[in-house]
N, C-alpha and C positions, 0 to 999 in steps of 0.2 A: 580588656578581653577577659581577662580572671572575675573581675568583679561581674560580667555576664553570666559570666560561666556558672559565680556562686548565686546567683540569683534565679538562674534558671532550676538548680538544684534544687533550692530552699521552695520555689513555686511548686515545684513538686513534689516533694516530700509534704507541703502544707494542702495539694490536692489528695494525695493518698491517704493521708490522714481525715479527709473529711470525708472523703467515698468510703473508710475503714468505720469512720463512728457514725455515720449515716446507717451502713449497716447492721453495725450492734444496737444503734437505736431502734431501728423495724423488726429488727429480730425479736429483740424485748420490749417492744409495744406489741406484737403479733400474740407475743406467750400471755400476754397479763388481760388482753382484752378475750383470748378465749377461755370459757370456762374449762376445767380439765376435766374431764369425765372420767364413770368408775368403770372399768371392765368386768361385767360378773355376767357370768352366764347364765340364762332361764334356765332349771332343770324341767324335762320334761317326761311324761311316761305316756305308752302308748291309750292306755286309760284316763287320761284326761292332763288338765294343768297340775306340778307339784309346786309347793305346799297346793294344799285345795284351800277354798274361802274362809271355812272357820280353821281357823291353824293357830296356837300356842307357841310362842317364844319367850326366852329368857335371855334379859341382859345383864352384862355388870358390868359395873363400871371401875377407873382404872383407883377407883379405891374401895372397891369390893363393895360398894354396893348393890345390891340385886332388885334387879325389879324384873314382875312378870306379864307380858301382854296375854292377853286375848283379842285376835282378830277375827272379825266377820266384814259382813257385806257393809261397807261404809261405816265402820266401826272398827276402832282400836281401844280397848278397856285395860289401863295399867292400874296390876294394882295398889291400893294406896292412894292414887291420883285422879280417881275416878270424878272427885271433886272439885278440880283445877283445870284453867286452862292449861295445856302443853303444848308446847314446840316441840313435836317431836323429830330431829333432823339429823341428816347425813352430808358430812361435809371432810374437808381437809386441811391438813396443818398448811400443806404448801400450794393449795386453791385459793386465788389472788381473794377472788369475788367473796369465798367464805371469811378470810381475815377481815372483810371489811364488815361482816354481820357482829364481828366479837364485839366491838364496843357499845353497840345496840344491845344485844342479846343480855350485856353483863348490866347494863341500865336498868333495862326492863325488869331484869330479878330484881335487882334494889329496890326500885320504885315500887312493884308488887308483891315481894318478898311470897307470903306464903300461897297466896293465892296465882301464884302462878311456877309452872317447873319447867325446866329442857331437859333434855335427852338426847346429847348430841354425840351419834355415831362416825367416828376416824375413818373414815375407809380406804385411805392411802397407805394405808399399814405401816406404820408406825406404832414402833413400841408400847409399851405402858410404861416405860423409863422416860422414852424421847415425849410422850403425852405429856407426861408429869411436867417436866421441864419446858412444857410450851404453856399448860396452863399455869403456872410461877412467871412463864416471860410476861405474857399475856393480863395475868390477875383474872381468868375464866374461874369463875363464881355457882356455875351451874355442872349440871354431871356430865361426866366426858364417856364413854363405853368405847373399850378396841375393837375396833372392826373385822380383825381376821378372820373372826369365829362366826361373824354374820352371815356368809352367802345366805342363807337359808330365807332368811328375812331380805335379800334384796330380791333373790330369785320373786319370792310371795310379791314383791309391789313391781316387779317388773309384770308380772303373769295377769295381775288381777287389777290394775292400776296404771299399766303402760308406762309407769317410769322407765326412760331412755339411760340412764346410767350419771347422767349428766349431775353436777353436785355444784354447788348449796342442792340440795332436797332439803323443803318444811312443809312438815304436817302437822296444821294446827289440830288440836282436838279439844272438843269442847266438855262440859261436861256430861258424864254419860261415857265417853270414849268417842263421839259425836267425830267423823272426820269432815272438819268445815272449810278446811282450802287445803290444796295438794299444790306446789308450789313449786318446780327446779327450776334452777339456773339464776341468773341474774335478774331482778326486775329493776325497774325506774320508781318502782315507791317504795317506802319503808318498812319495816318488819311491823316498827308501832300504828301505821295505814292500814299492813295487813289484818296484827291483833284488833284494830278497833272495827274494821268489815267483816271480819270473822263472828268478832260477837254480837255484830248487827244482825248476821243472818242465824244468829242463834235463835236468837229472840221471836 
């Protein structure tokens, strides 16, 4: 009768435990397959879209250096980079889908070194301390810029470009400042598919 007894016990405890890690596993399949999106709000005035079309921003990045856009109508102009293809993107340290762009992204500059740059905006607000420490985990190779400071610039590609908030964001830019794909969320091809269609349609 005892040996029943413990038997029926031990069935159970080995059911709860699997309805328990069944759970934690959908839980955390559910987090990793959605992209996380960024919350920023359109600013708007009763005079039209803010930023308007041609609008000026400035970044820096989390080791001070600066760079400065000029945007217009399907046109981003940094300058200094005016020469180069750029990545220019918005992503995050703890967005599944963007960690998996890092080992591509850190490629691509190697293999292209000068003729090609990124510009990649934090928007999960994270420090320039905790940045630091994820581009050393990581070995990120290209420029990283805090995001806090951005609304301004996501407001501009929400208003004039329909970005949904949704991250990875990539905009490639050709030379010129040329914007040749506008890109969020996850795709099924590769960044180096994108870069090589991108400079298809440059041509």
């Amino acid at each position: 009768m005892q040996k029943r007894l413990n038997l029926i016990i031990v069935i159970l405890i080995v059911l709860l435990l699997s309805v328990l890690g069944y759970y934690l596993y959908s839980t955390n399949k559910s987090n990793i397959q959605q992209p996380k999106e960024v919350q920023i709000k359109v600013e708007n005035k009763e005079t039209g879209l803010f930023p308007p079309i041609d609008a000026e921003f400035s970044f820096q990045t989390i080791d001070e250096v600066d760079f400065r856009l000029k945007a217009s109508d399907k046109k981003i102009e940094i300058d200094g980079l005016k020469d180069k293809i750029v990545f220019l993107k918005i992503f995050g340290w703890d967005c599944q889908y963007c960690k998996k762009e890092m080992p591509e992204l850190i490629n691509l500059k190697k293999e292209l070194g000068n003729t090609f740059e990124v510009i990649a905006i934090e928007a999960q607000l994270h420090s320039k301390e905790e940045s630091k420490a994820y581009v050393n985990k990581y070995g990120i190779n290209y420029n990283i810029v805090e995001g806090a400071v951005q609304t301004r610039f996501y407001s501009y590609l929400k208003a004039h470009y329909g970005w949904s908030g949704i991250i990875p964001l990539t905009i490639v830019l050709g030379k010129g400042g040329n914007i040749l794909a506008f890109e969020e969320g996850a795709k099924s091809y590769t960044l180096s598919e994108l870069m090589k269609a991108s400079i298809a349609r440059e041509k």
